[in-house]
C-alpha positions, 0 to 999 in steps of 0.5 A: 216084358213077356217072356217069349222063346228067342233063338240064339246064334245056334237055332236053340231057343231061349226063354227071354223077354228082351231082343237086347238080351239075345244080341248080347248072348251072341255078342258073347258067343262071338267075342269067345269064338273070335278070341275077341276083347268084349267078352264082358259083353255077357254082363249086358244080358242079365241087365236087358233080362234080369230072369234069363237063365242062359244070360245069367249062367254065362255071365257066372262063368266068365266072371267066376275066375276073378270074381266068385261071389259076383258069379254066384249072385248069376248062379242064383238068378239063374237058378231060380227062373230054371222052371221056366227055362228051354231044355237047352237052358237047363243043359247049359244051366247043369254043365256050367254050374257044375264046371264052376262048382268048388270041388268038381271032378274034371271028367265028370264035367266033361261028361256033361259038356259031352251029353250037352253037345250030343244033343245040342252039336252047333253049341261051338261055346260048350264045345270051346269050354270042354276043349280048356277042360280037356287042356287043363286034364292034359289030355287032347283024345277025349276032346277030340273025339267030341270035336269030331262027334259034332264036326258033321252039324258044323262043317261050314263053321270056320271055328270048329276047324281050330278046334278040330285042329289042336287036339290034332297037332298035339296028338302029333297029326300033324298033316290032318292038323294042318288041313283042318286048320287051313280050313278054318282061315279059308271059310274066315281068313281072320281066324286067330286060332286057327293061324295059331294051330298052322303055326305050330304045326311048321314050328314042329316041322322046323319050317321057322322061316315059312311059320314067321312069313305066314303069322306076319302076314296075317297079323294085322288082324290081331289087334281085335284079339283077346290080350291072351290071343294077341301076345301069343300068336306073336310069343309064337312067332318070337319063338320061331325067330329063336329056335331057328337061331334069327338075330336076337333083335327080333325076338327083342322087338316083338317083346317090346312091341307085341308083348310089354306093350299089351302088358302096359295098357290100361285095362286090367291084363289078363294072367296069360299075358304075363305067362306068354311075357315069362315063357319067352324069357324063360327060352332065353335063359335056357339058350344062356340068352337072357343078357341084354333083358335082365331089365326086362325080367326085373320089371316083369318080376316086380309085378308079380311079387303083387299076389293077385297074380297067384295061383290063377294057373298052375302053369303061370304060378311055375313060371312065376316061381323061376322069375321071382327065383331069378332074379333074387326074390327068393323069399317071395318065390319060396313063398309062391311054393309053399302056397301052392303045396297048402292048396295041393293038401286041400284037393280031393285025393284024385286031384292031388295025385295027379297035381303032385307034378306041379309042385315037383316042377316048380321046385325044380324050377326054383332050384334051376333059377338059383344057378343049384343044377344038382338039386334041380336034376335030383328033383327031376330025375334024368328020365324025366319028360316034361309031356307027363308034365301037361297038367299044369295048363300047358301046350307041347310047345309051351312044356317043352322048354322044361325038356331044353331045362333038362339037357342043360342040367345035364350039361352043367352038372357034367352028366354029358353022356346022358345028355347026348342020349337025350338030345340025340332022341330030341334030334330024331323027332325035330332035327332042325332045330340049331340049339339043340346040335349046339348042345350036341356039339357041347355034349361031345366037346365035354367028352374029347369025341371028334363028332362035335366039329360036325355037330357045330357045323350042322347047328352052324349051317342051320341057323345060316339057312332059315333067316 
C-alpha cells in the first residue's frame, strides 16, 4: 500500500500505509496512558506496516526489557525507512533508541525526551517514559519541570494531571499534589494513577481511614489495569490498613485476593507484581507481624529462586535478597549479591557511583534477614536515611520501610538513645502513625524513662480511632 501521512491520538503525523497501523499505535498509546493490560498491542503496528518507523520504535521499546534481540530486529526496520519518516518520527526514533541503547547516560536521555516534548508537548507517552527515567535517577525536580512545561497544550487531558501529580507528593507538596490529582479522576474518573497519587497523599497525611474508603471505592475499575497497577493501588490500600494498626485480617485478605491471585493467573507476571507481593511482606516483618504468612513467603520465596526474575530492578533484586535470606536460602540470596556487585563493575564510572547504594543496601538487608542486626546497622550507618536510597527504583513510601528497618536495629542492637532521636524525628513529620509511638514507647521502656506509658497510650489511642 502507498505510504500516506496519518495522524496519531496527538494531531502529529506519520508516514504510514495502513489505518490499521495507526489504531494499533493508539491502542498502545492508551494501554500506556490507562496502566491497560494490552500493551502488546503495539506488536499489531509493525505487521499492518512493516516499514513504520514510529510502529516499529515502539514496539522495541516495550519489548526491550524481556526480549532484546526481538526489540533490536524493530530498532533495525525502524532505522532503515527513517528517510521517509515525519520530523515527529525521527524525534521519537532518537529519543527511544538512545533510552534503550546499552550504555546510555540517564540525563542525556532526558535531555532528548525534553527537546522531544518541546516541540511535540501533547506526546503524553514520551512524556510518561522521562517520568520512569526520572524515577529510576531518583529525582522528582527535573520531570516536574517538564510536566509543567507541557501542562498548557494539555490541561483538558485527564492523565497529565497523575502526572503533574507525582513529582508533587514526592517532593512534599502535598496540597498542590492533591489538587492536581483531583483533577485527573474529575475529567476520567477511572484514572488509576491518579487515585494512586491521592492515596499517598492521605497516607502521608495518616488520614488512613479516608485513603481505604476512597481507593475501595474506586476500585472496581482496576481489573483493566495493568498486573503492576492493580496490586499496587491495593499494596496501598494493604499498607494503609497497617500503618493505621486495622485488624490484621485485612491486610491478609487483600494479599490473598488482590496480590497472589494476580500472581496465580496464567499470563506471564510482571517483575512489579512480585515487588508489591514482597513489599508488604517486608512491612510485616518490620512491624514483627510476619507470623501467621511465613507459608506466604516460603511460596513466594520459592519462585524467586527461578533466576528470570533477577536483576530486571534494582529495587525487585533487594526485596528479593531479604526473602530468599529469610526464609533460609541464603546460598541463593548470597548469590543474588554477588550478581549484582559483577553487574556494578561492569557500569561506567558515573553510574557506578551512583549504583554503589544499591548494593550496600542490599547487603544490609541480607544481614537484617539472617536475624545479624549488628552487621545490618554497621553496613547502614546510624545516620542513614534510606531517601538518598531512591535509585534503586523506588517511591517515598515504597524506601521508607528501610527507615521503620533502622529503628528496629537500633532497638535490637540496645542503641535505644539513638533510636528515640530517630523516631521522634519521624514523629514530627507524621505523627499519626501507631507503629512508630510503639516504638517510642519501646525505646523509653529500655531506658526505665516514665514517658513510654504516655507513648503506649498514644499508639493505644491512635490505633482505636482509624478502624
Amino acid at each position: 500500500m502507498e505510504k500516506i501521512l496519518r495522524c496519531v491520538r496527538w494531531g502529529y503525523e506519520v508516514n504510514a500505509s495502513s489505518d490499521d497501523c495507526i489504531d494499533a499505535i493508539d491502542s498502545y498509546f492508551q494501554q500506556v496512558l490507562s496502566y491497560g493490560r494490552n500493551r502488546k498491542v503495539i506488536l499489531e503496528a509493525p505487521f499492518y506496516d512493516k516499514d513504520c518507523v514510529l510502529g516499529n520504535i515502539l514496539a522495541a521499546h516495550y519489548l526491550f526489557s524481556s526480549q532484546p534481540s526481538r526489540a533490536n530486529s524493530y530498532v533495525e526496520a525502524a532505522a532503515s525507512s527513517l528517510e521517509q519518516s515525519t520530523p515527529y518520527e525521527k524525534a521519537v526514533f532518537e529519543a527511544i533508541s538512545y533510552l534503550i541503547s546499552e550504555d546510555r547516560d540517564d540525563d542525556l536521555a532526558f535531555e532528548m525526551h525534553t527537546e522531544l516534548l518541546k516541540k511535540f508537548p501533547k506526546d503524553l507517552v514520551s512524556l510518561k517514559r522521562a517520568q520512569l527515567l526520572c524515577f529510576y535517577m531518583g529525582q522528582p525536580d527535573p520531570f516536574l519541570g517538564l510536566v509543567q512545561q507541557v501542562l498548557v497544550a494539555n490541561q483538558e487531558e485527564s492523565y497529565i494531571h497523575g502526572m503533574l501529580a507525582f513529582p508533587l507528593l514526592e517532593l512534599g507538596r502535598m496540597e498542590e499534589a492533591a489538587a492536581a490529582s483531583r483533577k485527573g479522576y474529575e475529567i476520567n474518573k477511572e484514572d488509576a494513577w491518579a487515585h494512586h497519587c491521592m492515596c499517598h497523599v492521605l497516607q502521608h497525611e495518616c488520614r488512613f481511614k479516608e485513603a481505604v474508603e476512597f481507593m475501595e471505592g474506586l476500585a472496581g475499575s482496576w481489573p483493566s489495569c495493568s498486573s503492576f497497577m492493580y496490586t499496587h493501588n491495593w499494596w496501598h490500600v494493604a499498607l494503609c490498613y497497617l500503618e493505621g494498626g486495622s485488624p490484621m485480617s485485612k491486610v491478609e485478605e487483600i494479599y490473598d485476593y488482590h496480590i497472589w491471585k494476580e500472581l496465580e493467573r496464567d499470563d506471564a507476571v510482571p517483575p512489579e507484581v512480585y515487588l508489591n507481593a514482597l513489599g508488604l511482606l517486608l512491612r510485616l516483618d518490620v512491624r514483627d507481624a510476619l507470623d501467621g504468612f511465613e507459608d506466604r513467603l516460603k511460596i513466594l520465596a520459592v519462585r524467586l529462586t527461578d533466576q528470570v526474575n533477577w536483576y530486571l530492578e534494582w529495587h525487585l533484586d533487594i526485596m528479593i535478597v531479604w526473602a530468599l535470606a529469610k526464609v533460609g536460602e541464603t546460598s541463593r540470596a548470597h548469590e543474588l549479591l554477588e550478581g549484582l556487585k559483577f553487574r556494578l563493575s561492569k557500569m561506567n564510572k558515573k553510574k557506578q557511583q551512583v549504583m554503589q547504594k544499591g548494593i550496600q543496601l542490599g547487603e544490609a538487608v541480607y544481614e537484617y534477614a539472617r536475624g545479624n542486626y549488628k552487621k545490618s546497622l554497621e553496613l547502614l550507618g546510624s545516620d542513614f536515611n534510606a531517601i538518598g536510597y531512591k535509585i534503586i527504583g523506588a517511591s517515598d513510601e515504597q524506601i521508607d520501610v528501610f527507615n521503620e528497618m533502622l529503628c528496629q536495629l537500633l532497638l535490637n542492637t540496645g542503641q535505644s538513645s539513638t533510636a528515640k532521636e530517630v523516631i521522634r524525628e519521624r514523629i514530627k513529620v507524621r505523627d499519626g502513625v501507631p507503629f512508630m509511638w510503639r516504638l517510642l514507647e519501646k525505646s523509653y521502656a529500655m531506658e526505665g524513662n516514665a514517658e513510654a506509658g504516655s507513648a503506649g497510650e498514644r499508639a493505644k489511642k491512635l490505633e482505636s480511632c482509624y478502624f
